[in-house]
N, C-alpha and C positions, 0 to 999 in steps of 0.2 A: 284222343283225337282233338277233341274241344282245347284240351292244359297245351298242346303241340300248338295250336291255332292261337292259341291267344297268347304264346308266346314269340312265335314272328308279329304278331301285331304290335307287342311289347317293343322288339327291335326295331321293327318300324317307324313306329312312333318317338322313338329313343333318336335315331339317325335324321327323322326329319327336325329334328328339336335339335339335334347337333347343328344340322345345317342351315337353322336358320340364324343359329349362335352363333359360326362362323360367318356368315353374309354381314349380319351386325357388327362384326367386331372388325371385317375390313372395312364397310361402309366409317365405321365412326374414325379408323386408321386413319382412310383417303380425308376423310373433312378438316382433320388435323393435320398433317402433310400440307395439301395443299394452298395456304393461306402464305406458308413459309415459299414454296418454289415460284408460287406465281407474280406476274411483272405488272404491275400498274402504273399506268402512267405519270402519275404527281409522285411516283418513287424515283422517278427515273433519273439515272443521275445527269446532271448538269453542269459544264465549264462555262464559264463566262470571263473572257482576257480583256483585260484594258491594256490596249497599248498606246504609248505614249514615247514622243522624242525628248529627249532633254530639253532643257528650258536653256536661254540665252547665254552666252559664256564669255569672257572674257577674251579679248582679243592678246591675240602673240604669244602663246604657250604651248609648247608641248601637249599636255596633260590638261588643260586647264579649268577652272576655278568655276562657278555662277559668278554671271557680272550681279549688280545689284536688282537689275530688272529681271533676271533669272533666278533670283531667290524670289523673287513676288512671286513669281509664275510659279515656284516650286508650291512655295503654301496655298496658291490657288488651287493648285491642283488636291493637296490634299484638306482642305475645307470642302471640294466635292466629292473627294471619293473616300471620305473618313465615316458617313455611314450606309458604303454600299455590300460592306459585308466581305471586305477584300479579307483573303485570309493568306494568301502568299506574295509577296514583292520577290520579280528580280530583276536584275540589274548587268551590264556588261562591268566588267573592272575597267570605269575607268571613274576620274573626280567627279564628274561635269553628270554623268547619268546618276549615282550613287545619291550626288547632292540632291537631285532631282526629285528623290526618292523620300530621303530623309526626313522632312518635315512629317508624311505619312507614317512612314516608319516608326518614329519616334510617338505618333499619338497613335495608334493601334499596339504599340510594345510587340513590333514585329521585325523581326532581323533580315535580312535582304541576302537574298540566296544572288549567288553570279554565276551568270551561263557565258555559253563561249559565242559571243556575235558571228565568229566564225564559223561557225558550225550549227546554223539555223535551224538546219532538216533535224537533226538529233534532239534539240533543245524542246521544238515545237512537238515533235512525236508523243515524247514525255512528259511534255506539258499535257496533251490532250489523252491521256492514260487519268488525269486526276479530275477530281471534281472541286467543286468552292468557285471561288473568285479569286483572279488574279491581277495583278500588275502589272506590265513589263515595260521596262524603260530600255530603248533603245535608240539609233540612231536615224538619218535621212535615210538610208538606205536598209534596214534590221527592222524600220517600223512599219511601213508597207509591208514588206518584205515577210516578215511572220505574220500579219493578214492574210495575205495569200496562201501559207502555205498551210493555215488554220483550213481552210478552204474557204475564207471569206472575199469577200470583195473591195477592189480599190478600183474606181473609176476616176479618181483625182491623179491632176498630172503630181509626179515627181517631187517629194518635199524642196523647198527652194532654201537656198542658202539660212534665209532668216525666218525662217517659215517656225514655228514651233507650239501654235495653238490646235493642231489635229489630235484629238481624241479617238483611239478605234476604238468599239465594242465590240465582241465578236463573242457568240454566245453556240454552244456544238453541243449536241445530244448525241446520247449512245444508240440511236435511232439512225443516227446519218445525216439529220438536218443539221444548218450551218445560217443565220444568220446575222447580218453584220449591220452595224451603226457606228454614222459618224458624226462628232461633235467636234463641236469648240471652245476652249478655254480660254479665259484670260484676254490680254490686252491683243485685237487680232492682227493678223498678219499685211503691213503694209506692204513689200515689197521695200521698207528699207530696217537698216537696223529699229528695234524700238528702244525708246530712253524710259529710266524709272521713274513708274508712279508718285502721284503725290499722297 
């Protein structure tokens, strides 16, 4: 009776010792797991769009060229955003935004991806899928125009013909927040053509 008793005690003690061996072994599972699944904040990823119109062009061409005061503007542009960390340019096909681009391009040793101006809603989507920093050079009507559909803000009227020193910033989390900064570059906007610096 006693050897009978002392060995359910045996099994007892055997199973509570199992299970405190299993409880250890998820606890230490879950401590390691978790570091991996969980979201913190300063992980979080981050897009941040510079957009930008082309600089001043050359008047009577099709396609056309930077005048001379739109190459200034071109390298203005990228003397301030050569260390912000941009890690993709793009560009619509055409001379005038490309060149626009170039000067940046060529000092980051970054090649200029092109989206379809026409087709903003697709271009911006897949923009905002990525994180880093970006570029985008577009048009009087492409440069607002992807602002807004970043979900950011434009309470400025309408670029005007000669208009080309508006800088967006537009900065989107994967949280849903969205916002936006506006600057300006270079020599500013009279309301008439500008001529080249000295």
């Amino acid at each position: 009776m006693n050897i009978h008793t002392f060995g359910k005690q045996t099994v007892s003690f055997n199973l509570r010792r199992f299970n405190i061996l299993k409880i250890l072994f998820i606890s230490l599972t879950t401590l390691l797991i978790l570091p991996s699944c969980a979201t913190y904040p300063e992980q979080e990823l981050i897009t941040t769009v510079y957009f930008v119109r082309h600089a001043e062009i050359l008047p009577n061409a099709p396609d056309p060229d930077l005048s001379d005061v739109g190459k200034q503007r071109a390298q203005t542009l990228a003397n301030i955003l050569k260390d912000k960390g941009i890690t993709q340019i793009h560009s619509s096909e055409t001379v005038r935004t490309k060149a626009t681009v170039a000067p940046l391009a060529t000092a980051l040793g970054l090649g200029i991806e092109i989206y379809d101006p026409y087709d903003m809603p697709t271009f911006i989507a897949r923009l905002m899928k990525l994180d880093g920093n970006h570029l985008v050079v577009g048009h009087n009507l492409t440069t607002p125009g992807g602002v807004v559909l970043m979900g950011g803000e434009d309470t400025k009227p309408p670029l005007a013909d000669h208009e080309y020193n508006r800088l967006y910033i537009v900065t989107t989390s994967r949280n849903g927040s969205v916002s936006t900064n506006l600057t300006y570059f270079g020599k500013p906007y009279t309301g008439e053509p500008n001529t080249p610096e000295d």
